[in-house]
C-alpha positions as CSV (number, residue, x, y, z in Angstrom):
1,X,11.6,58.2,10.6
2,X,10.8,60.7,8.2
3,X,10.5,60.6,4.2
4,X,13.1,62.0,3.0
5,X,15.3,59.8,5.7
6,X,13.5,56.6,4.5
7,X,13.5,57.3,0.6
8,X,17.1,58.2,0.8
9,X,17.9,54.5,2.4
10,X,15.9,52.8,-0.4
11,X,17.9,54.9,-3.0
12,X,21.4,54.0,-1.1
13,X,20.0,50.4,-1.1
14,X,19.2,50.1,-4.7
15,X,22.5,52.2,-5.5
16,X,24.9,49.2,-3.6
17,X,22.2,46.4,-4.9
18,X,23.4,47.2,-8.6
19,X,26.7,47.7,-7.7
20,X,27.0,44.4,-6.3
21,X,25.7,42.8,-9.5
22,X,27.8,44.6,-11.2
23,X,30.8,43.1,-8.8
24,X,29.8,39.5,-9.0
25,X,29.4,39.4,-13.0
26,X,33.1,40.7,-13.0
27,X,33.9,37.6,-10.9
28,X,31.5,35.3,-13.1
29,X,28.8,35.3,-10.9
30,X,24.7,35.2,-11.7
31,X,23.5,37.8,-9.6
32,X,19.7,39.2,-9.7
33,X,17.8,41.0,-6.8
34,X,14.9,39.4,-5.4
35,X,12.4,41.3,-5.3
36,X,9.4,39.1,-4.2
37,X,10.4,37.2,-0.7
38,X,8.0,36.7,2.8
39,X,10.0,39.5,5.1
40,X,8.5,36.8,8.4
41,X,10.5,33.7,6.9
42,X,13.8,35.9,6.2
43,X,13.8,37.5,9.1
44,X,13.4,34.0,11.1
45,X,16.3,31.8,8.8
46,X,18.8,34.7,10.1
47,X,17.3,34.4,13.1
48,X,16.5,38.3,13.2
49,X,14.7,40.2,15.7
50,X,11.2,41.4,13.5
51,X,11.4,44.3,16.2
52,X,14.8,45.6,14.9
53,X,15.2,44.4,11.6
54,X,13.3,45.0,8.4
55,X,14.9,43.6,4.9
56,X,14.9,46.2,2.3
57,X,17.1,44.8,-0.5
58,X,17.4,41.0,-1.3
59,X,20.4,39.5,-4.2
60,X,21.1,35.9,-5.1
61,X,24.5,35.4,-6.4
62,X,25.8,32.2,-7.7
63,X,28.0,30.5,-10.4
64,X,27.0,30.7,-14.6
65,X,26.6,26.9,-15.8
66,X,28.1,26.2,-18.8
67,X,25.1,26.0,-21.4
68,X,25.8,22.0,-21.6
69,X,25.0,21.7,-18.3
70,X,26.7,20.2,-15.1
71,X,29.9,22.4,-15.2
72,X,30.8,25.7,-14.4
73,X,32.7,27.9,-15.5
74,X,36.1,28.2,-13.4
75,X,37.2,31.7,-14.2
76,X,35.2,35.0,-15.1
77,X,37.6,35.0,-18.6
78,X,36.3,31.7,-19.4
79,X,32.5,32.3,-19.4
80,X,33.6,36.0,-21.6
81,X,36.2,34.5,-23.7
82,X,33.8,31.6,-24.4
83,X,30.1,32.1,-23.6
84,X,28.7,28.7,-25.5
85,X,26.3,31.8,-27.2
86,X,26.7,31.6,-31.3
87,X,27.9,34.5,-32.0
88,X,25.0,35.2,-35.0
89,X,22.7,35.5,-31.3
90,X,24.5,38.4,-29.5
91,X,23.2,41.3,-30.4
């Protein structure tokens, strides 16, 4: 492993991290990276080998709840057509 080798993949990570949130707000999804998380109890939920595998790059992804609660939204228009934001608040 050199430096070079291993900045590169955290800069190709980081590069496909953000373009994946970009992705999944185009489909109405709440994505943010995660980056707080105990490698040991990743790595033994995906039942991973901690010999081979090392995570580098963590996203949650989800659906945006309508700001009354309970539903969500069904379609990306519908959360960007109508965001429940007044419009005096988006700046």
């Amino acid at each position: 492993r050199s430096e070079s080798g291993l900045r590169r993949l955290y800069v190709e990570a980081g590069i496909l991290g953000q373009e994946l949130v970009l992705l999944g707000g185009s489909y109405g999804l709440s994505t943010l990276t995660t980056p707080a998380q105990q490698d040991r109890l990743f790595l033994e939920f995906f039942k991973l080998s901690r010999d081979r595998y090392v995570p580098i790059y963590t996203l949650t992804t989800g659906l945006v709840p309508r700001s009354g609660g309970g539903d969500f939204y069904e379609h990306p228009d519908d959360f960007y057509e109508n965001p429940d934001v007044p419009e005096d608040t988006i700046g």
